[in-house]
C-alpha positions in Angstrom: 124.7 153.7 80.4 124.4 156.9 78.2 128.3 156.9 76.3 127.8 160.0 74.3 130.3 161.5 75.6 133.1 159.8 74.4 133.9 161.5 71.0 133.9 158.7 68.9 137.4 156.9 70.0 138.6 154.5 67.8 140.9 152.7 69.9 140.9 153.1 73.6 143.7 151.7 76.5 142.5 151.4 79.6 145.0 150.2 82.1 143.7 148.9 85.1 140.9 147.8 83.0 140.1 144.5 84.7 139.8 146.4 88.1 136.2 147.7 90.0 135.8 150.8 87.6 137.8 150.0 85.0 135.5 147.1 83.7 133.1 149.4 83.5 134.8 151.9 81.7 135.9 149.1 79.4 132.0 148.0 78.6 131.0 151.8 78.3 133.9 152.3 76.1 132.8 149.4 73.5 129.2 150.8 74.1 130.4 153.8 72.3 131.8 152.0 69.5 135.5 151.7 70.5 138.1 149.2 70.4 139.7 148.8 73.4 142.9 147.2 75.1 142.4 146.8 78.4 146.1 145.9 80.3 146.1 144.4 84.0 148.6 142.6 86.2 145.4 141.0 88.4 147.3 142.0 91.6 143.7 143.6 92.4 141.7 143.6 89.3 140.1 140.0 88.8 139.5 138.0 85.4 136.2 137.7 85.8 135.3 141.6 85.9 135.8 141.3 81.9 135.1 137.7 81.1 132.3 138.7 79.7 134.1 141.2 77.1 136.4 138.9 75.9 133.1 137.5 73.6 132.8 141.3 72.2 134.5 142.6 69.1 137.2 145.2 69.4 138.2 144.2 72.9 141.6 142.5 73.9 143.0 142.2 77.1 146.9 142.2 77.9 148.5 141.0 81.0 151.6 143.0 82.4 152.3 145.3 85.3 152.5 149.1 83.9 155.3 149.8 86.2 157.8 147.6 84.4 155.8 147.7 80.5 153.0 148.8 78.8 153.2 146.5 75.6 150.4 148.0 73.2 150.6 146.5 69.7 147.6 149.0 68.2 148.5 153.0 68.6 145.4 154.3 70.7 143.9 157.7 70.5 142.8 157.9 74.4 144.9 156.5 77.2 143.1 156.3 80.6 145.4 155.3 83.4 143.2 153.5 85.7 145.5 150.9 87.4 146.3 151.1 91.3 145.3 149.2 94.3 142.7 151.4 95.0 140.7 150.1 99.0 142.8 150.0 102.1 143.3 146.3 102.5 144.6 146.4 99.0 147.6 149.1 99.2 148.6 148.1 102.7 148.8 144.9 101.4 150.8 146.0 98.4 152.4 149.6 99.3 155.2 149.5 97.2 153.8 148.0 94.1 151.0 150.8 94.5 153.8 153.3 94.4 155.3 152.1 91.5 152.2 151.8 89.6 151.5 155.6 90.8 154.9 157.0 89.9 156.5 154.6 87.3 153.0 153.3 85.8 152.1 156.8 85.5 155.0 158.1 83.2 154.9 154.9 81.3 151.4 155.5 80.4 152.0 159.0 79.9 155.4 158.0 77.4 152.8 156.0 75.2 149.8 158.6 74.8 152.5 161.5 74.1 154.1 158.6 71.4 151.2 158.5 69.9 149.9 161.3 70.0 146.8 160.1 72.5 144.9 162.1 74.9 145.6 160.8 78.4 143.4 161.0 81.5 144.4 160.1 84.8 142.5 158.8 87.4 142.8 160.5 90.5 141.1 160.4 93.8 139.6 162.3 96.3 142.5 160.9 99.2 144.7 163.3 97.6 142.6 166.2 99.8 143.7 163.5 102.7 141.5 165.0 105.9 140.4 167.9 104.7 139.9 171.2 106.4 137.5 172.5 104.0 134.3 171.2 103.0 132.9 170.7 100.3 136.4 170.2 98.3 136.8 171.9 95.5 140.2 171.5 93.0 141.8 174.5 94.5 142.1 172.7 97.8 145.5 171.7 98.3 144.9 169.3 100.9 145.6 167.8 104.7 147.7 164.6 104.0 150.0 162.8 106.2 152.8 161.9 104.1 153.9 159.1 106.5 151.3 157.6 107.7 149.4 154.2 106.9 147.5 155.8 104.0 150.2 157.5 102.3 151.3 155.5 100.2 148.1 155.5 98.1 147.5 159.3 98.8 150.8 160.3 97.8 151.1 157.8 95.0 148.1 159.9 93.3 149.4 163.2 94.1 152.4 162.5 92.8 150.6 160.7 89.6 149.1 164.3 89.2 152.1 166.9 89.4 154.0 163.8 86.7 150.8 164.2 84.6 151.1 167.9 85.2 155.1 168.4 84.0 154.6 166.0 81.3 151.9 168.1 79.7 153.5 171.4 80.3 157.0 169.7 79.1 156.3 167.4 76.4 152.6 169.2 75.3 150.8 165.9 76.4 146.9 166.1 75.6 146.2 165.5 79.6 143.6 165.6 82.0 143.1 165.0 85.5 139.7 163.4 86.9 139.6 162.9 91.1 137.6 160.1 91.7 135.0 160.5 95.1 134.2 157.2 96.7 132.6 155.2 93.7 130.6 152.0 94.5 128.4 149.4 92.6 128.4 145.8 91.0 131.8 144.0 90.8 133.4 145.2 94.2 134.9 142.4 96.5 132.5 142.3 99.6 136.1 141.7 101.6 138.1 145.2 100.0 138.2 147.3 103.0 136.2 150.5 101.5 132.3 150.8 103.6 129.6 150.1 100.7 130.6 146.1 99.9 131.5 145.6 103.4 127.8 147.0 104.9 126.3 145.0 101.7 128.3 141.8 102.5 127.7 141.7 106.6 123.5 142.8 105.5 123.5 139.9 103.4 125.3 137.6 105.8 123.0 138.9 108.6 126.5 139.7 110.0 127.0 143.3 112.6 127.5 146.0 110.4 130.6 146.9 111.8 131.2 151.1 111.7 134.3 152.3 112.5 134.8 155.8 115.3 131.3 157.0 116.2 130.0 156.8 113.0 129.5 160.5 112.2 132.5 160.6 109.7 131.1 161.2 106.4 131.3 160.2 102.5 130.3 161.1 99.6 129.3 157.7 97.7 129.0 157.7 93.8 127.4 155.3 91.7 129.5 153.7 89.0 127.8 154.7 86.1 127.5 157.9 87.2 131.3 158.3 87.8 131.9 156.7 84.4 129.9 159.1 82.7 131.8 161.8 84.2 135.2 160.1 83.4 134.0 160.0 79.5 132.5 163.5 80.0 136.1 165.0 80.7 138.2 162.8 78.2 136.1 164.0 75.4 135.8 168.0 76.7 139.7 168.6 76.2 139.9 169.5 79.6 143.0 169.5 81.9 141.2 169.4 84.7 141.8 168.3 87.6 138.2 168.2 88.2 136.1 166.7 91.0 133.7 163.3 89.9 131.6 162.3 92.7 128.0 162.8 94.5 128.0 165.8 96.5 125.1 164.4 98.7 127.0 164.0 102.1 126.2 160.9 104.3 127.5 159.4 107.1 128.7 156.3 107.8 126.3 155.3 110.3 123.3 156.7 108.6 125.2 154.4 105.5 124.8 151.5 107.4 121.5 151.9 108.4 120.4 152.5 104.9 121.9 149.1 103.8 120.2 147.6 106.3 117.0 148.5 105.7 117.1 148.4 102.0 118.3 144.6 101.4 115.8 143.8 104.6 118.5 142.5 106.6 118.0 141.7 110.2 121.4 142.9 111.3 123.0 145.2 114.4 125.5 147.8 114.2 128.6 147.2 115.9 131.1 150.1 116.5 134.8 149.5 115.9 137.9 151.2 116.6 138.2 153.7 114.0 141.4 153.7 111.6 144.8 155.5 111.4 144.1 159.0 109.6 140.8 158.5 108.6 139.0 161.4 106.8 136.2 163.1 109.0 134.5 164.7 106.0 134.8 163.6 102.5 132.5 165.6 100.1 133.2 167.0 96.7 132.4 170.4 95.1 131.0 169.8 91.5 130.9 173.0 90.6 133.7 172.8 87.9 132.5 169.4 86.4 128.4 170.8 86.3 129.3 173.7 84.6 132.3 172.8 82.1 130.9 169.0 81.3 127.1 169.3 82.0 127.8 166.4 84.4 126.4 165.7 87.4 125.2 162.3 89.2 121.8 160.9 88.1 121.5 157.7 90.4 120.3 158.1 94.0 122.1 156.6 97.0 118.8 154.4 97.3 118.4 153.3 93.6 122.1 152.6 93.4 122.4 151.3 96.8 119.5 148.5 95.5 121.4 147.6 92.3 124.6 146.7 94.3 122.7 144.6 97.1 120.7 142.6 94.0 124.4 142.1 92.2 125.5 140.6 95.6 123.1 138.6 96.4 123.0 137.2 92.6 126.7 137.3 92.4 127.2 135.5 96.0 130.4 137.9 96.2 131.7 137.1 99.6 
């Protein structure tokens, strides 16, 4: 994974760090020649995701919830505030703790970077544009989010996350910026996490019905991780405030999805429609204009190349 862009930290925090993207993030991050702390309460990040770091100089990983502490013996120069339930079955599982990690995580992580003096970059989301009326979504889109409804409390945890990270900087001067995640997928998800790619992977592998929620003509815009970490270290080193989109803007739908995952890990498998979910978005696809031409960024892996790295990781992996 190509790390250039991370301007030579010397001591990275990543919170969150033992989660889906934040192990990555974590390996690129030592890659690049940092040290890094990587903090985690394992309410959805999982041990094993950085077991693998532990062996590697520089790295050391904390336990604690960020809502209640943040205990950081090493001042870092870069504080990236990855923790939060980020699938479905996680935050309606856990809506209050993914609140609190939005809200209270949030201005603890942003209390240490301004302490020390530490650039801080939050990671957003796309679900803060909720169901959008506009597509592509660019960062001037406000959004369509039900405030009340079964997704909120993840969608409003990040807005929220973005207007703290937003007052702290124009308060307190903090050295912020704002990356908004678009559906990111790859090696170390947990076949069983709610979100489309590890479920089709895990029901292809099982010769299970992919099951495809609605009619199937709602759409995504699926990122591979490397290509969404790239962009993450991209904006940390620019100096950017962002917020600024980070995803594919190749537009698929979910059926089309499935059909692809079926054909590319050879599976003998049906599709199988299923009532579609409270609130779901109809569209989801982001605008890169911003992040193309301010960070040179854009994604490099094809749906079909990073589609075939994911099914080899779970068959390997046996991830059910």
């Amino acid at each position: 994974m190509t790390t250039s862009s991370s301007r030579n930290w010397k001591h990275a925090v990543v919170t969150g760090g033992a989660g889906f993207v934040g192990s990555h993030l974590c390996a690129a991050l030592l890659d690049s020649g940092a040290d890094v702390t990587c903090v985690d309460d394992f309410s959805t990040g999982r041990p094993e995701n950085v077991t693998a770091l532990l062996e590697r100089p520089g790295f050391r990983l904390v336990q604690a919830n960020v809502a209640e502490e943040l205990p950081v013996a090493r001042p870092p120069d870069v504080v990236l505030h990855f923790a939060s339930p980020a699938s479905p079955a996680d935050y309606l599982r856990l809506p209050l703790h993914t609140m609190e990690t939005g809200s209270l995580g949030t201005r603890n992580a942003l209390e240490l970077a301004r302490a020390c003096e530490a650039r801080f970059v939050l990671a957003s989301t796309s679900e803060i544009y909720g169901d959008p009326l506009q597509n592509p979504q660019d960062e001037r889109y406000w959004g369509n989010v039900n405030p009340v409804g079964p997704r909120s409390v993840y969608d409003e945890a990040k807005r929220f996350g973005e207007a703290l990270t937003t007052a702290h900087a124009d308060t307190h001067g903090t050295d912020t910026c704002i990356v908004r995640l678009f559906n990111t997928y790859g090696p170390r998800m947990r076949g069983h996490d709610g979100r489309a790619v590890p479920t089709f992977v895990r029901q292809a592998l099982a010769g299970e019905p992919l099951t495809v929620t609605g009619d199937g003509h709602q759409t995504r815009s699926v990122c591979h991780v490397d290509d969404t970490v790239r962009g993450i270290l991209a904006a940390a080193a620019h100096g950017m405030r962002g917020p600024v989109n980070i995803g594919n803007p190749h537009e698929i739908t979910m059926l089309d999805l499935a059909r692809l995952v079926i054909a590319l890990s050879g599976s003998d498998s049906e599709i199988r429609f299923i009532e579609r979910p409270v609130d779901d978005p109809a569209v989801r696809c982001p605008d890169i204009t911003l992040a193309h031409d301010k960070l040179g960024w854009e994604p490099r892996v094809s749906a079909e190349e990073g589609l075939r790295r994911t099914i080899a990781w779970f068959r390997e992996e046996g991830e059910g």
